[in-house]
Structure formats: structure tokens, C-alpha cells
C-alpha positions as CSV (number, residue, x, y, z in Angstrom):
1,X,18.2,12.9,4.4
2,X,21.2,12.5,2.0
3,X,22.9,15.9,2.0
4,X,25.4,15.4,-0.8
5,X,23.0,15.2,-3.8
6,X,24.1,13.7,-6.9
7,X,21.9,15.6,-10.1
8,X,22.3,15.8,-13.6
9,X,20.6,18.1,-16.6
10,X,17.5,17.3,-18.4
11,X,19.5,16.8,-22.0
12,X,22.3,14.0,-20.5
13,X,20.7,10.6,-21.5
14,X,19.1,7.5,-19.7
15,X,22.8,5.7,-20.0
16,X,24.3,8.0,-18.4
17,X,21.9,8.2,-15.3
18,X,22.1,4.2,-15.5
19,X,25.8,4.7,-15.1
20,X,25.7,7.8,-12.5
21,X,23.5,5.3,-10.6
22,X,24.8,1.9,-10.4
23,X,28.3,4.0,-9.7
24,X,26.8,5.3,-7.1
25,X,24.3,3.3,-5.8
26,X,21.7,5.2,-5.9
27,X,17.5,4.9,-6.1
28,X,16.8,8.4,-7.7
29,X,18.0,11.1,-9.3
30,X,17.5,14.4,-9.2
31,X,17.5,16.7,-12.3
32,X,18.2,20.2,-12.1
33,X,18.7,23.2,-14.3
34,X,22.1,25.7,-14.0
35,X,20.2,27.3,-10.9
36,X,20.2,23.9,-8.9
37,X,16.1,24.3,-9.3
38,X,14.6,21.0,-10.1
39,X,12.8,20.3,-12.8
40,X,12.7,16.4,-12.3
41,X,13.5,13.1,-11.3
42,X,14.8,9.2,-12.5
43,X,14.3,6.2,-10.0
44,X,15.6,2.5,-10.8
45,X,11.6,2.0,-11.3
46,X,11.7,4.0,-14.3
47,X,15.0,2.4,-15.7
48,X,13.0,-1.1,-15.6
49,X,10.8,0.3,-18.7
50,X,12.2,-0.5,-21.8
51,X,14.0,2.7,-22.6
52,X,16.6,3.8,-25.2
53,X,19.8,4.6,-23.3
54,X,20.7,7.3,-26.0
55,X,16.9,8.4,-25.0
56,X,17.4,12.3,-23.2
57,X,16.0,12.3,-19.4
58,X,13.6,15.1,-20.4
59,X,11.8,12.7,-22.4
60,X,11.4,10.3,-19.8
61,X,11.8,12.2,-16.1
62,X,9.1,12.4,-14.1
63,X,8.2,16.3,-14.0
64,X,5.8,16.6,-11.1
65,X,8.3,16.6,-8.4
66,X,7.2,16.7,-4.6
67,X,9.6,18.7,-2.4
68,X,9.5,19.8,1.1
69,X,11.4,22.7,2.8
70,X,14.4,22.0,4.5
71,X,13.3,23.3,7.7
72,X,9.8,20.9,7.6
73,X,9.0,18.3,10.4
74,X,10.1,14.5,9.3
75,X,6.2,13.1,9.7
76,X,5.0,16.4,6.8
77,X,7.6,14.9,4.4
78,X,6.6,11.3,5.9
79,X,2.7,12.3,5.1
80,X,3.8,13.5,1.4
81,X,5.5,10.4,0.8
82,X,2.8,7.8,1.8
83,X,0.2,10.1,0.8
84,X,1.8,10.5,-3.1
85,X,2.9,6.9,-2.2
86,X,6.3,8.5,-3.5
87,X,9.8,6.8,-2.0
88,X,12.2,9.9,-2.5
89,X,11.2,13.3,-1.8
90,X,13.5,16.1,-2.7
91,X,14.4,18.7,0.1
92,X,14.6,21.9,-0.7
93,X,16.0,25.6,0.2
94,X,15.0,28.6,-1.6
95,X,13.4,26.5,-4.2
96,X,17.5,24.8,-4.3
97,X,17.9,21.4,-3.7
98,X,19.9,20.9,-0.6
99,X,19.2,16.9,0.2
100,X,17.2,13.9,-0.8
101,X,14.9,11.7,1.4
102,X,14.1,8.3,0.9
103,X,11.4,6.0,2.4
104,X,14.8,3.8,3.6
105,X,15.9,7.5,6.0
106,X,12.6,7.3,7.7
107,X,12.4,4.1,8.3
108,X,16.6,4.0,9.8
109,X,14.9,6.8,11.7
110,X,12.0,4.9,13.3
111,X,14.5,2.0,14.0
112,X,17.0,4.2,15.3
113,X,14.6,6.1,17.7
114,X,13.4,2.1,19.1
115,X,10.0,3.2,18.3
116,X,7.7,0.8,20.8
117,X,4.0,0.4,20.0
118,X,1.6,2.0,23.1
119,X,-0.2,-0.6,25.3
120,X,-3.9,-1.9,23.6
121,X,-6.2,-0.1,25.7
122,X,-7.6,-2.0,28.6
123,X,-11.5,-3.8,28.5
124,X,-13.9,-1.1,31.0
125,X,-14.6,-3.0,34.2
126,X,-18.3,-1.5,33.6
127,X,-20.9,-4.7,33.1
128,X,-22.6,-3.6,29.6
129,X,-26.2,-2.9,30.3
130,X,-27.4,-2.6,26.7
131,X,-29.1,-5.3,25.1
């Protein structure tokens, strides 16, 4: 997971995520109130709708957020992601955000780890006696 989260607040607008973004080259982001809770999140996906940039985020971020608890196994927040069919889930501590995951982390992880397919199963040497 990305441990250095870039956020911004609800009223800053869609230009200035477009610009936080491309700056940073970045998929998502975050947004969180004063308490670093989050309340919701941009992707590029949602900057390819025909938006106002002056528009506020909090008119336009998605507000159902999926997060997973810091200390969570990789293949729960693997599970959330394929099962929401979701690319960035937000990581969270104390209800905090401490880190963002991307569907690009598990997959440097599975390649990382050489991840090698098990062996097809072999045919039974038993002659079939059903007909």
C-alpha cells in the first residue's frame, strides 16, 4: 500500500484534484475531514465525466468508501476489491487513513512473490466402469 496519502477536503474543487493528481500521478484521491476520517474518494474514472472544474468534490465524490483495517490480510482487502470490483481501497487505523491500496500493489505483489500455478491434477488410472 502507499503509505504517504495524498487527501484533500470535500469543499476544494474538481480542478484542484485534477491538478493534485496529474502533479502527482495519482489514480485516486482520498477525501477527508479535519480528523483525517474519510468521507470520500475521486479516481481519474470520475474526472472522464464531463465535470465543471469550479464544481466542489462533495458534489461529485463517491461517498460509499470501502476501507480495510490496517492490520487485515492482503487476499480480505484483495476479496473487497474484486468483490466491489473497486481498484483503490483505503486502509485504515482507528477509523484514520493511514495508506491507500491499489489493484496495481496486489498485482506488484503477486509478481513479486513469482506466483507459479499448481500442477493440473493427474487423469485416475481407474478404467471407468459406468456406462
Amino acid at each position: 500500500m502507499v503509505k504517504s496519502v495524498i487527501t484533500t477536503m470535500p469543499h476544494k474543487t474538481v480542478g484542484h484534484a485534477q491538478s493534485i493528481m496529474a502533479k502527482n500521478k495519482i489514480k485516486s484521491l482520498p477525501i477527508v475531514d479535519s480528523e483525517m476520517g474519510v468521507k470520500g474518494i475521486i479516481t481519474s474514472s470520475d474526472m472522464l465525466k464531463d465535470i465543471s472544474e469550479a464544481t466542489p468534490l462533495s458534489h461529485v465524490m463517491i461517498k460509499k468508501v470501502y476501507t480495510v483495517p490496517v492490520y487485515s490480510d492482503v487476499y480480505i482487502a484483495a476479496r473487497i476489491m474484486r468483490n466491489h470490483k473497486i481498484n483503490h481501497l483505503i486502509v485504515t487505523d482507528e477509523k484514520k487513513i493511514v495508506g491507500v491500496l491499489s489493484a496495481h500493489d496486489l498485482l506488484r505483489l503477486v509478481e513479486d512473490h513469482r506466483f507459479v500455478m499448481k500442477n493440473p491434477p493427474t487423469p485416475s488410472k481407474k478404467k471407468s466402469t459406468r456406462v
